[in-house]
PALUMDO-19774 format. One line per field, with one value per residue (C-alpha): x, y, z; residue in one letter; chain. Coordinates in steps of 0.05 Angstrom, whole numbers. Layout:
N
c1 c(X	...) .
c2 c(Y	...) .
c3 c(Z	...) .
type c(a	...) .
mol c(A	...) .
***
This chain:
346
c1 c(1111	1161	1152	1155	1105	1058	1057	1060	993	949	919	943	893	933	908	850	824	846	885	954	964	1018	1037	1101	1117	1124	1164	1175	1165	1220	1246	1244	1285	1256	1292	1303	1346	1383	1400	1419	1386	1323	1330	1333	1278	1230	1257	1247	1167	1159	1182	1140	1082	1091	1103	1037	1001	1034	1016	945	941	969	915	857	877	874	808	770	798	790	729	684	625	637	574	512	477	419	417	493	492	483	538	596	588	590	645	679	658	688	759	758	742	794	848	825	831	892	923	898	927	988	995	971	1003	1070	1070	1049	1096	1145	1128	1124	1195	1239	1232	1261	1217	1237	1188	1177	1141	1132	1106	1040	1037	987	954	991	1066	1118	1164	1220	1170	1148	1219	1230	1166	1192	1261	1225	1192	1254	1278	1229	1249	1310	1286	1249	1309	1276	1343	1377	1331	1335	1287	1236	1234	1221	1165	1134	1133	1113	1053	1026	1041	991	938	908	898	847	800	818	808	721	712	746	741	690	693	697	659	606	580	522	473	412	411	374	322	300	275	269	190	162	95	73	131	76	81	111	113	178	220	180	167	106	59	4	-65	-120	-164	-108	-104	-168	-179	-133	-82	-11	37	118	124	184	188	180	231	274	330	344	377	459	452	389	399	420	357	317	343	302	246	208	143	82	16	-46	-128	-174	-239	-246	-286	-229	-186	-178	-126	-74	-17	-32	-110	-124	-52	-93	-139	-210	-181	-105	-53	19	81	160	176	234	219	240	276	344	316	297	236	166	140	88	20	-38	-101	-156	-120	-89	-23	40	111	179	199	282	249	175	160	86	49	-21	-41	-108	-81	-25	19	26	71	35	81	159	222	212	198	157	105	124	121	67	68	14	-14	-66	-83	-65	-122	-108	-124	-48	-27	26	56	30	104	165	149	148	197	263	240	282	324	329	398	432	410	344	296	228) .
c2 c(155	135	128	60	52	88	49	-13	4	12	-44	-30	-72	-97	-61	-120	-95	-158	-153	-177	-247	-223	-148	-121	-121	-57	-74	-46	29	66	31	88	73	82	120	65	23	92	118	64	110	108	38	24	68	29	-35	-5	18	-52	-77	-30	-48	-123	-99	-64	-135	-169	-107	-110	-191	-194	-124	-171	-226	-183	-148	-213	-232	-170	-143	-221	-219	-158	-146	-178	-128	-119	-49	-52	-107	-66	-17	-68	-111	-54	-28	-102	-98	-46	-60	-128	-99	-45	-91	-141	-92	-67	-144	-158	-83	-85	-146	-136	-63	-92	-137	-89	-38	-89	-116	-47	-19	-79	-129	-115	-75	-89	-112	-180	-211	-278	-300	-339	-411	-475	-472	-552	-548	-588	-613	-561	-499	-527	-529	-462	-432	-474	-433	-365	-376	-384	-336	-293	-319	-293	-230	-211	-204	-242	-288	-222	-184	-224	-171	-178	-245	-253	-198	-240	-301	-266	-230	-296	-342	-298	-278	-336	-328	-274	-327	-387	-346	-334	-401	-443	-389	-418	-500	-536	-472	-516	-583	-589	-603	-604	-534	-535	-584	-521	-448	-396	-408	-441	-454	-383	-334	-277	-266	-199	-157	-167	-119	-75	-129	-112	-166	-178	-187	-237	-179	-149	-195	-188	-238	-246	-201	-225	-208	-220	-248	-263	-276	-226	-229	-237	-182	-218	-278	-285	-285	-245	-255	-327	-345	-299	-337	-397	-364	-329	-336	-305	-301	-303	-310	-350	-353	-419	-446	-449	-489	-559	-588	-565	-605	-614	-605	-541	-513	-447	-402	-383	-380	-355	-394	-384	-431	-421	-366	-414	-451	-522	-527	-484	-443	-377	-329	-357	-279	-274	-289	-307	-290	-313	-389	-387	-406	-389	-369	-377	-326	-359	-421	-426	-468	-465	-482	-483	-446	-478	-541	-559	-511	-573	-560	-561	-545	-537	-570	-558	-640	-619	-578	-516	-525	-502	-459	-485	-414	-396	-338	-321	-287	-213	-235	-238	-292	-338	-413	-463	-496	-499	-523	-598	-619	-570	-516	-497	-544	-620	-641	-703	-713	-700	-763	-742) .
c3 c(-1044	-1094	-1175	-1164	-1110	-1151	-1199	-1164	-1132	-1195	-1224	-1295	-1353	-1412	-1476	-1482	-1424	-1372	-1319	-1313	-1279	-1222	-1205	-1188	-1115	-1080	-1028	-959	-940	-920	-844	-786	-725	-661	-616	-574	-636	-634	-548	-508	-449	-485	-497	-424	-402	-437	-409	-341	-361	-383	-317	-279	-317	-304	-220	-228	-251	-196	-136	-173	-155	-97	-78	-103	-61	2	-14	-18	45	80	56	47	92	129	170	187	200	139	122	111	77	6	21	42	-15	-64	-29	-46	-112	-129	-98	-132	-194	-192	-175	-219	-269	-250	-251	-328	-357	-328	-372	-420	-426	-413	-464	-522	-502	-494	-568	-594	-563	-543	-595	-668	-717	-787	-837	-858	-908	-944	-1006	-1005	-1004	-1003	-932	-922	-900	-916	-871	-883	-878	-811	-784	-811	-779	-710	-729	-738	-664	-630	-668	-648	-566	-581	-614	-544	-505	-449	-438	-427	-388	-325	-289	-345	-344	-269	-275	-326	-301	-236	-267	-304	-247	-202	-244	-237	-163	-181	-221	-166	-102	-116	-147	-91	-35	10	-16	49	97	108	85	128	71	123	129	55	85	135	135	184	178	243	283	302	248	225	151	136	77	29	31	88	138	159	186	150	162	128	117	83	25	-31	-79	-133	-95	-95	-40	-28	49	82	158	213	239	187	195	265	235	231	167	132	59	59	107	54	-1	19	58	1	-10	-50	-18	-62	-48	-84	-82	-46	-97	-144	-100	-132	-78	-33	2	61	99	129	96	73	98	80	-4	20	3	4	-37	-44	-88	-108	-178	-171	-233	-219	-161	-202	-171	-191	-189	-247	-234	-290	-238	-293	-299	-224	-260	-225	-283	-276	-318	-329	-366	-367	-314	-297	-240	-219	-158	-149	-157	-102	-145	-195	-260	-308	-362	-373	-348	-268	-238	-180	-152	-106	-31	4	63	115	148	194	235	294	366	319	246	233	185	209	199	215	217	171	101	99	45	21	-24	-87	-139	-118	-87	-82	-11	-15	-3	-48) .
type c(x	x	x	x	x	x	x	x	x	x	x	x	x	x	x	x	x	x	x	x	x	x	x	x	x	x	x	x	x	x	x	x	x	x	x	x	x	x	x	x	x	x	x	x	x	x	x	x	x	x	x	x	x	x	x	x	x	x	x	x	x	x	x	x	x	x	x	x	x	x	x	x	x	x	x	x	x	x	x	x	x	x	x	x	x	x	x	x	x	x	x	x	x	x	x	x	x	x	x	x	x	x	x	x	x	x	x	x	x	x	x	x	x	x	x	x	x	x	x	x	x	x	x	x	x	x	x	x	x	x	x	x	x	x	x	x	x	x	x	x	x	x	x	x	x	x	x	x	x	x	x	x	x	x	x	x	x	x	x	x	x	x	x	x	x	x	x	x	x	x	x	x	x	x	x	x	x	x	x	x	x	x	x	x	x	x	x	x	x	x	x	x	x	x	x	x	x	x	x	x	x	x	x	x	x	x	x	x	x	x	x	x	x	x	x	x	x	x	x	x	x	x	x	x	x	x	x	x	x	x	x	x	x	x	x	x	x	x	x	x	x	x	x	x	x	x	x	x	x	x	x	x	x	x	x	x	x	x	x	x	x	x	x	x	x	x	x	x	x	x	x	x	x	x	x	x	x	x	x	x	x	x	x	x	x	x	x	x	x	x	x	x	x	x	x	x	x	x	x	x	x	x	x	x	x	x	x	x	x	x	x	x	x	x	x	x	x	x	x	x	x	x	x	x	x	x	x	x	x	x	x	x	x	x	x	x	x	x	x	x	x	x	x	x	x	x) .
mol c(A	A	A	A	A	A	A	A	A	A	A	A	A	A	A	A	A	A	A	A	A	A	A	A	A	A	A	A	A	A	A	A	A	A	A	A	A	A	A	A	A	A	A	A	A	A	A	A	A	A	A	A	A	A	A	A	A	A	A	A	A	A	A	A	A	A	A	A	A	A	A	A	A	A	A	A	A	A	A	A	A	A	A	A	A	A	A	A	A	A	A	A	A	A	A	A	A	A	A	A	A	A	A	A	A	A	A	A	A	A	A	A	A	A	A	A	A	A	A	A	A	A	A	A	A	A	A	A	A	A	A	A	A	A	A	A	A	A	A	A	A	A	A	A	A	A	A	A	A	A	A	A	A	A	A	A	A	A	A	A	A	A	A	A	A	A	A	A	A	A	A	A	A	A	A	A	A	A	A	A	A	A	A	A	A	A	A	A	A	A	A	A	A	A	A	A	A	A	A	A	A	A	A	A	A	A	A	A	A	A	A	A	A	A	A	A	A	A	A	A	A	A	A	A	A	A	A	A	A	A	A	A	A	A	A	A	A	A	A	A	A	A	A	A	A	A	A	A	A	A	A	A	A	A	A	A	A	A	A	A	A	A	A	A	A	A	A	A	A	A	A	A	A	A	A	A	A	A	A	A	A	A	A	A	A	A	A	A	A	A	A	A	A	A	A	A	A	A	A	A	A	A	A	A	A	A	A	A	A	A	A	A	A	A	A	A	A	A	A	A	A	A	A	A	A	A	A	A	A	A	A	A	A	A	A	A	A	A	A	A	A	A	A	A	A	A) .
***
């Protein structure tokens, strides 16, 4: 560093001990050239990394698109379930990934060996502009245009506008990917649950038995016979159901007569609020929590809310058993379970 850096850098007090109202300015450090300013050849390498950066965003895209496609509901089959959907996971990730760093890559090494790199500075001024500083910031940007080559570099230019003109196909592609599969809206009015389905165990499916459930116990049921359906998870996502025992005594109402059996009840697992799991059972009040926002419902009382934001009470599950003590249903449950929807009636 220079004498007259030094100096410039030390806050100097005047002999009364205050400081002095401006300070010289340093300046600019010595300017390096890169060796691109200095070999063409070098110069054009890094215009050809910069394009193959960009190609890599554009592969990476057009690599995302095909992996949602090609890998989106591989199987039915439930115990591969798990393993294809991580295995699409992770391609869309990678590409995903791939599609955003070849971006954003390209355009720092771009910045950082294409464009000019001599230092710039400007004195300080009031935040508010006049008119002639905002032209002449309007000038530096186009300046700036022209700085970056990019009227020059006709193979840059179509990588970048390639590159940013696809990305967006990796953010459009999940969120409009399967608008217009299916609008039949009375598939959320039904379950797989019907007169005579044995309630199993969730996740082992094994039927279970009255005897099986004490008082105050709380089990996870699904359907028997669950893992047959086309499609297992989506028919689990509205089949859920936790299965508790009362001592009859405690029972204030229920839904529908005869719905329970001898103090064994069983409701949708699926708050009616925004359709998070109701899994958290107080066994001393009979109250039933939704553990996303608090909804609270009581058990002994027709699964009533009886505090937070959820509007109605959790369907109930009529059960009985059947000539071996297994429990099953009675029928489907009588009104759609989850969130309301714009087509549902009550």
């Amino acid at each position: 560093m220079s004498t007259h850096d030094t100096h410039s850098h030390e806050l100097e007090p005047h002999g009364d001990g205050t400081l002095p109202d401006r300070f010289e300015n340093p300046g600019h450090p010595e300017h390096h050239q890169r060796l691109g300013d200095l070999d063409p050849k070098a110069n054009k390498k890094a215009e050809r990394q910069v394009l193959a950066l960009f190609t890599v965003s554009v592969v990476g895209t057009i690599a995302f698109a095909v992996a949602y496609f090609a890998l989106g509901d591989p199987t039915t089959d439930p115990t591969k379930i798990a393993s294809a959907t991580r295995t699409e996971n992770l391609w869309l990730g990678l590409t995903l990934a791939f599609a955003l760093l070849g971006i954003g890559t390209g355009a720092v090494h771009w910045a950082k060996t294409l464009m000019n790199d001599h230092e710039m500075s400007e004195e300080r001024h009031a935040i508010a502009s006049d008119a002639e500083s905002r032209e002449a910031a309007l000038q530096a940007l186009q300046d700036g245009a022209e700085d970056s080559g990019i009227s020059r570099r006709g193979a840059l230019k179509g990588a970048v506008i390639g590159a940013l003109a696809l990305f967006p196909i990796t953010i459009a592609l999940p969120l409009i990917g399967n608008i217009g599969g299916d609008w039949n809206v009375g598939k959320l009015k039904h379950t797989m649950w019907k007169k005579g389905t044995r309630l199993a165990r969730d996740p082992s499916g094994r039927a279970i038995k009255a005897s099986d459930v004490t008082i105050g116990s709380v089990f996870h049921v699904i359907p028997e016979n669950l893992e047959e359906a086309e499609h297992p998870l989506d028919e689990k996502a509205k089949a859920v159901v936790l299965l508790i025992r009362l001592d009859p005594r405690d029972i204030k109402s229920e839904q529908g007569e005869g719905w329970s059996y001898d103090g064994i009840v069983a409701y949708s697992k699926i708050c009616t609020h925004v359709g998070c799991p109701v899994a958290l059972y107080e066994q001393q009040t009979h109250h039933l929590l939704c553990p996303c926002h608090q909804s609270t419902f009581d058990v002994a009382d027709s699964a009533k809310v009886v505090f937070g934001p959820a509007k109605r009470a959790l369907p109930q599950l009529p059960i009985t058993i059947d000539d071996e003590g297994y429990l099953i249903a009675q029928s489907d449950f009588h009104e759609p379970v989850g969130p309301s929807f714009w087509e549902r009636k009550k």
